[in-house]
Phi, psi and omega in degrees: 000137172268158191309328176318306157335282174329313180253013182255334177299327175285298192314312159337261219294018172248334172277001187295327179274314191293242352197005160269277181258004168092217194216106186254169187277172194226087176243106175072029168088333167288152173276138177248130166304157166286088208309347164264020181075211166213192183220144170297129145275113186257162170265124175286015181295295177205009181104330204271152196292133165293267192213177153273122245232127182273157177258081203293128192232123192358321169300311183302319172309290194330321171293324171305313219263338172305297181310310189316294197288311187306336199265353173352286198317280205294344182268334187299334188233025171286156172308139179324307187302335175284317177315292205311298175344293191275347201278298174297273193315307173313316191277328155293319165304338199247329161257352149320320194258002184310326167307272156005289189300310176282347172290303193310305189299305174320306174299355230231309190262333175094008163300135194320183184239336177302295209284333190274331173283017181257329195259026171243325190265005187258298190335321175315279192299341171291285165329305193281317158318339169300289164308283181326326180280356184294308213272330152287345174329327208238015171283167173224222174223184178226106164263061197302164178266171130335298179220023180214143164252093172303110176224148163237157206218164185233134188250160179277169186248015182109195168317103181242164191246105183267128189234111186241139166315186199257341179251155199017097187264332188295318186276327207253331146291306194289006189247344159261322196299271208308357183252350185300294179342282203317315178281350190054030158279183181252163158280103157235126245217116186233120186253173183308115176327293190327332200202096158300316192320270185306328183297325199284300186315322169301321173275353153287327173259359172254015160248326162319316206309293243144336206269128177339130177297119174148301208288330176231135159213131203276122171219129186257168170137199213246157204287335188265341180254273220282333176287283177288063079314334201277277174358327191242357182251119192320000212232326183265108198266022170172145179227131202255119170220112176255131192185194169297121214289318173320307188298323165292001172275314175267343138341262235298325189284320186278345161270030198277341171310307160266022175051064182284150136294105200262145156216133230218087171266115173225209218290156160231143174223083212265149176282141150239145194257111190233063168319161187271001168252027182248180189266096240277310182291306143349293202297321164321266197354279199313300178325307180306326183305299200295347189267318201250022165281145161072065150056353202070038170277012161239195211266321184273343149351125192243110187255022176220092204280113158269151197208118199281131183302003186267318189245347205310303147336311184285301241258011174277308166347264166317348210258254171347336227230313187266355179275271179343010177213018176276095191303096156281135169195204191253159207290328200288338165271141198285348166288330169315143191264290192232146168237180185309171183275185182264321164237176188267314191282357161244355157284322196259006161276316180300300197289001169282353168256027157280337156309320194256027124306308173303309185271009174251036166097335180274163169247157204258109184276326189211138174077205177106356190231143153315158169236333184206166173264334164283353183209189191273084164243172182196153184281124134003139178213181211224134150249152182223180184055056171225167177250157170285016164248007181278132174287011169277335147244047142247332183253134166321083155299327179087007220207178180246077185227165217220140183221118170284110163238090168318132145240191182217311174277132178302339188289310190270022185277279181359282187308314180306332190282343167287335190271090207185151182288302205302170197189024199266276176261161162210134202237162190213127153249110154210154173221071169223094184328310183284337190300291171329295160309320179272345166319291191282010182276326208257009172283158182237081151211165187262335162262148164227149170232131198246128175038047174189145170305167159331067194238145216240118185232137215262096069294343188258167199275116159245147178165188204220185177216159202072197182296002166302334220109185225186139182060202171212152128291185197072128183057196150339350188274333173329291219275003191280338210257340171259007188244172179233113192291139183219129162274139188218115179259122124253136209301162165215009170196209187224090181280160187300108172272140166303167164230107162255142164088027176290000000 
């Protein structure tokens, strides 16, 4: 048996229960039918249905957000220790279960198995970092006066609302669920239609964990029924959402009637920077990783190569030559690279700009093509001969395809890397220091990585600026966004107060 085998067989026994009873919403510890009936998941794999998914609508929020708020009190005032406690058991149940988690998930999104079994164990790694953070969560500072002992302190801000994407969905839920936890909100949780799967495994191991019937509650269904309603209901005092710059937008509208408090991870249309000093194999490696790993599904992906013309050549060359050898298959074999796009309505965004690479002028060096009809491939593609007025490099494709933009100046790499709505990541090769430093003061994104690929250390602030989002994860920026800053002045003396009207 091959591994493939192997791993199409384990997954069968892991899909036996959905494709039996479907996928129910998970409100106060119970299963809820969907007040909209239901709807299918399918695998962009081959098409074929997973299971039935209920279909949640402003009533099912209202039930969440109601369970959310009854369960506030009891989760907001368990002991810190106890939290770390239950906190710390999700996470050892989430590495127990990775395997699992990564089967699914593959299916579910058409993502390699290489890259998804890193991300059920980062889920892992999210939580237990968290946990560690329960017990300082809620330290402050001390400012002393004149005639006050300044001290301030942070409270959770309540009931929240999580709305998480289609990609790596499992991991990038535990990265708004666990710092919420942590902070000592409740949860209602709305995951991606497209990929459903894993969102369900979570709310089943964070209540084995421990966790309060309430305190995380799951409602599947669609961003005009089931998002705005989460978006819009008075009871739910903020909203964590990674997604599309559009979508963050209309959040932002539907919550502005109750003054929701938004944190907005949305698009990238991120530069990688490839100076003629820099060390050119090295910088291949990354460009290749970041654009074309995770199907070219995220956010921070740099889909965009500037490249100094004094090397563009050799190094498009070399370029071409390794994409055109980037192994597509099916995600469940472990040689797979790139796997299917994730839905039929994002396989025809992605291939539509290879017409519209052609006709705004640019070439297709690599890929640019379907590969099968039973299921969403696409070939890894390449764009070379193009500009930053093109729309292949302006607009957020999603997918794993690279748009090549020569400079000659260090000034005018700066501008091409600026002239973009986005704002999220950015990467610079070089190995001229002072170059570096002033590069990443005047670059307009909110992460830079200086000679090295995406690597992600969950104590620093990640989000972007411009249309990337608004606010940060991580470390402390979390708990800024889920916690409420509070000043408590007690007196130290018995200093003069005015008297009007003695």
């Amino acid at each position: 048996m091959t591994a493939l085998e192997a791993n199409i067989k384990k997954l069968d026994e892991h899909l036996k229960r959905f494709r039996q009873n479907g996928i129910a919403n998970r409100i106060a510890g119970q299963d809820v039918a969907g007040d909209g009936g239901v709807f299918q998941s399918t695998s962009p794999v081959d098409k074929s249905t997973i299971c039935d998914v209920a279909y949640g609508t402003a009533k099912d929020i209202d039930m969440a957000a109601m369970a959310a708020t009854d369960a506030f009190t009891t989760w907001r005032d368990m002991a810190p220790k106890e939290r770390r406690k239950i906190l710390i058991n999700v996470a050892e149940l989430i590495e127990e279960r990775a395997e699992e988690i990564a089967l699914l998930e593959c299916w579910d999104t058409g993502q390699a198995m290489r890259f998804m079994s890193k991300a059920a164990l980062r889920g892992a790694e999210n939580f237990r970092y968290f946990a560690d953070q329960v017990v300082q969560a809620r330290d402050g500072q001390h400012m002393k006066s004149p005639t006050l002992m300044n001290i301030t302190t942070r409270v959770p801000i309540g009931p929240v609302g999580v709305i998480t994407p289609w990609n790596t969905p499992f991991m990038l839920s535990t990265w708004k669920i666990a710092p919420a936890l942590a902070a000592g909100c409740t949860v209602v949780h709305k995951p991606a239609e497209a990929s459903p799967l894993t969102a369900r495994l979570l709310v089943e191991i964070a209540e084995e964990a421990g966790l309060p019937p309430g305190v995380l509650n799951t409602v599947n269904g669609f961003g005009e029924g089931a998002g705005k309603a989460l978006c819009e209901h008075p009871a739910i005092k903020a909203i964590a959402f990674v997604g599309e710059s559009s979508t963050g937008s209309l959040i932002t509208k539907q919550g502005a009637d109750t003054l929701k408090r938004n944190h907005l991870e949305l698009g990238g249309k991120n530069p990688v920077i490839v100076f003629e000093d820099s060390d050119l194999d090295r910088a291949l490696d990354a460009v290749i990783f970041m654009i074309y790993s995770i199907n070219g599904e995220r956010c921070t992906s740099s889909s965009r190569l500037i490249v100094q013309e004094t090397i563009r050549e050799e190094f498009e060359a070399k370029l071409t030559e390794r994409v055109n050898n980037i192994r597509v298959g099916h995600p469940l074999d472990p040689a797979t690279e790139i796997g299917p796009l994730v839905t039929e309505e994002h396989y025809n965004k992605v291939t539509s700009y290879f017409d519209i690479a052609r006709e705004d002028g640019a070439t297709i060096a690599a890929g640019g093509k379907t590969i099968s009809d039973e299921g969403y491939f696409v070939r890894p593609t390449l764009f070379t001969n193009a500009n930053n007025k093109m729309r292949i490099a302006q607009e957020e494709i999603f997918g794993p395809v690279l748009t090549s933009i020569p400079f000659s100046t260090e000034d005018e790499a700066l501008t091409i890397a600026n002239d973009i709505p986005y704002g999220l990541t950015g990467y610079v090769w070089t190995n001229d220091l002072t170059r570096a430093l002033r590069f990443t003061d005047r670059l307009e994104a909110g992460m830079i990585w200086v000679n090295s690929e995406n690597v992600r250390h969950l104590p620093t602030p990640f989000g972007g600026v411009k249309a990337s989002g608004i606010g940060r994860d991580g470390g402390d920026w979390s708990f800024e966004f889920y916690m409420e800053q509070k000043h408590i002045g007690f007196a130290t003396g018995q200093h003069t107060i005015a008297r009007l009207g003695a």
